[in-house]
N, C-alpha and C positions, 0 to 999 in steps of 0.2 A: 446562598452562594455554594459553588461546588466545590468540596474541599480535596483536591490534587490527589493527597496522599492517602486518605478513606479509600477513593475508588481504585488505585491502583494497588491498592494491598491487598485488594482482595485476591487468594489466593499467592501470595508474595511469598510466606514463609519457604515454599516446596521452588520459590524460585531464587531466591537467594541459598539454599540449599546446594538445589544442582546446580547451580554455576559458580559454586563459592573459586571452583579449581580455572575457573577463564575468566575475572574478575572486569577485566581489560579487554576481552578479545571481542567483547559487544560493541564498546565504545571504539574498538582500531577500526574495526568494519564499517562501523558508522561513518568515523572522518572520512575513507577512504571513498565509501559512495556519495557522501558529498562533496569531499576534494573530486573527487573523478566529475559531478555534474557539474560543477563550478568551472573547470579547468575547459571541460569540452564546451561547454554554452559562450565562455568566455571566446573561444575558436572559431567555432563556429560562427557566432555574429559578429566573428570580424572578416567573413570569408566573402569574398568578391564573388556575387550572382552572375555578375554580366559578362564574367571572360568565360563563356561557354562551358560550363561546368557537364559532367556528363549525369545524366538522369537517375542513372543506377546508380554512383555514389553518392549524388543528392539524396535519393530514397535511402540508402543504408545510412544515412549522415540522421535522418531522421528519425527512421527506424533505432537507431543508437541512444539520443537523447530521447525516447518513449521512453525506453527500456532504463534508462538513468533515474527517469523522471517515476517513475516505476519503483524504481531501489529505494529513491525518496521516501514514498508512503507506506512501503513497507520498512522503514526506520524506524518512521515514527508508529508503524502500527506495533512494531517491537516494545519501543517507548509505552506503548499504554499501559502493556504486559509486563514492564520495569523488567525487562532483560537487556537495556543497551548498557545499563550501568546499574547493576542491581546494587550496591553497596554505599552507592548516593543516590536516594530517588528524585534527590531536586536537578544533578544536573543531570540525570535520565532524563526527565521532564522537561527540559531544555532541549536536549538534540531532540527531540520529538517535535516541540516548538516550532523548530527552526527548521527540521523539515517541511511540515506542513505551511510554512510560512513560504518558505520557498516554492514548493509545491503549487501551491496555489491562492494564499495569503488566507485559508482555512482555521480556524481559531481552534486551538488545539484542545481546550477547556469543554468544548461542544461536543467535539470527537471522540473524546476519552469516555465523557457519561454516553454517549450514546453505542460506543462501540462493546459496553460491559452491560448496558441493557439487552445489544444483539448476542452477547457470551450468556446471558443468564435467563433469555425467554427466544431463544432461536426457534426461525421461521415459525414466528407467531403473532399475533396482534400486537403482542407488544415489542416485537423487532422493530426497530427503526430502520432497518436496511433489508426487510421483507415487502413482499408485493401486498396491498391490502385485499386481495381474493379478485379483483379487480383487472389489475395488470401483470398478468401472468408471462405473456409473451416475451421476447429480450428486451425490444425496445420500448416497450409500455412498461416494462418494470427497470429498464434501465435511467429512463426519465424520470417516472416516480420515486427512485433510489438518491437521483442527483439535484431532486428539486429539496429534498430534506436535509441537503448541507450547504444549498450556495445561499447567498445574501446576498442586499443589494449593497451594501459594506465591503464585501468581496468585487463585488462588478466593478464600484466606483474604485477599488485598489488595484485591481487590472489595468482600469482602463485610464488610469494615472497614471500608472506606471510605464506602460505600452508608449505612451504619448512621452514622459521623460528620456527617456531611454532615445524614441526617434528626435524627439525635438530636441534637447541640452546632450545627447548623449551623440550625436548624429548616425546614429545605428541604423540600415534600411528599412523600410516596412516591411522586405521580401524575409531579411533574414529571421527579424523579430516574429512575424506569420510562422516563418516555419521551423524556426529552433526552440521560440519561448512560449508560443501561445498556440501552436499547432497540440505539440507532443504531449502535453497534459491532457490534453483532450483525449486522442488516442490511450495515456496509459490509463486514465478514468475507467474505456469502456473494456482494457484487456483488465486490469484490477475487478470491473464488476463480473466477468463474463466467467473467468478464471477461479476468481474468490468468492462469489454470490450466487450467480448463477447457475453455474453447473454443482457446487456443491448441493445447494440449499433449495435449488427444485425440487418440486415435491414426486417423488415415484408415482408408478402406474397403481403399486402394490401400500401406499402410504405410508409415510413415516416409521418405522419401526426402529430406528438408533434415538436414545433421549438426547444426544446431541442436533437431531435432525440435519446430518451433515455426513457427506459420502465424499470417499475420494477420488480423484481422476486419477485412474492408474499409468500417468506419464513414467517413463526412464526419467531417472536422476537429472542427465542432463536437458532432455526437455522439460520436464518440471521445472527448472533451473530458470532456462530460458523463456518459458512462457508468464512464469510470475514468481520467481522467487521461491519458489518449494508451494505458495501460497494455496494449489492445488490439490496438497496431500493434508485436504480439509479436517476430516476427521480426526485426522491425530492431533491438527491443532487444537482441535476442541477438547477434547480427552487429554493434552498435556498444553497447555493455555501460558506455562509456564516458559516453556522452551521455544529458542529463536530460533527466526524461517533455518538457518543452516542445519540447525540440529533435526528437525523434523523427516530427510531421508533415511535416517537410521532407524527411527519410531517405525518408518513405514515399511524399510528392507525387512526388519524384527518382527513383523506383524506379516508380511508374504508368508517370511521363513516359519515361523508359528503355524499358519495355514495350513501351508503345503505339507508340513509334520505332521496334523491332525486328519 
């Protein structure tokens, strides 16, 4: 059995460290993006399809709950890395839970050992979340990425739930399609494309960071936007410790470095 607190510690001391001075500001961010997807999913399926709704704010209505759904897993990918709540790692290990549960009823115990084999053998045989030399393409490596977390445990808890929610719960099938079981979908392939993909393909020139991981050089605020900082890859790797928010200053500090040298 995998014991929570073995895997998360690795590397813990330097993160309980630096964040001994925001002890709380992991876990306020955390409520907040799940109060906030709670609040909006709650709205939205309760929102009347059929009085002609206009298409463009349908679309952004969507586009909104990705991006929520989105803040989710990178919660809990915080959680792994015991930055939501460094000074308790059990209820760290809970808002992680609970995101991924939300999320998409993901068993957080699965995630954790397999997210610290991809921190400790990146884009390699032994990555769980690399291509096997195989399916290098987006969508051959984005399938092969998503077949090594779903279960049919997970199916059958979607697809109970999906049916609760319309049948005891009288929620539409339109709004459920496209608030609850749509947007996960979508933020899966902007999480892989953003965080996987573009980091962790392999150069023309091969590998030469031990990290095997490069950064998209977005603006702050498109980083932001596109996945949570999740982009500015590299320095995650190189500081494993620090949450998505902290990780613009790593990368401004490493321009300004640059452009000095």
């Amino acid at each position: 059995m995998i014991q929570l607190d073995k895997i998360a510690n690795y590397k813990m001391e330097p993160a309980l460290k630096d964040n001994d001075e925001s002890t709380f500001r992991g876990l306020l961010i955390a409520i907040c993006i799940i109060g906030l997807w709670t609040a909006s999913l709650v709205l939205l399926l309760g929102v009347d399809l059929k009085n002609n709704i206009n298409i463009f704010v349908l679309l952004l209505a969507v586009i909104w709950q990705t991006f929520l759904y989105t803040g989710l897993f990178i919660t809990a990918h915080d959680a792994m890395h015991g930055v939501i709540f460094p000074k308790n790692i059990k209820i760290n290990h809970f808002v992680g839970t609970i995101c991924l549960l939300l999320y998409g009823f993901f068993p957080y115990r699965n995630f954790l050992k397999k997210h610290w084999l991809h921190h400790n053998h990146p884009a390699s045989e032994l990555d769980p979340d690399f291509h096997n030399s195989k399916y290098k393409n987006l969508f051959a490596w984005y399938f092969h990425f998503i077949r090594g977390y779903w279960s049919w445990g997970q199916i059958l808890g979607v697809t109970m739930t999906y049916n609760i929610l319309h049948y005891f719960g009288h929620i539409p099938k339109e709004n459920l399609n496209l608030f609850w079981a749509i947007p996960p979908i979508l933020s899966s392939l902007q999480l892989f494309y953003f965080g996987t993909f573009l980091p962790h393909r392999e150069p023309v020139e091969g590998y030469t960071h031990p990290h095997r991981a490069k950064t998209t050089p977005f603006p702050i605020w498109l980083s932001f936007i596109s996945c949570y900082h999740f982009g500015y890859h590299e320095e995650h790797h190189q500081y494993p410790h620090l949450p998505w928010w902290s990780l613009p200053k790593v990368y401004m500090n490493k321009r300004a470095e640059s452009s000095l040298g």
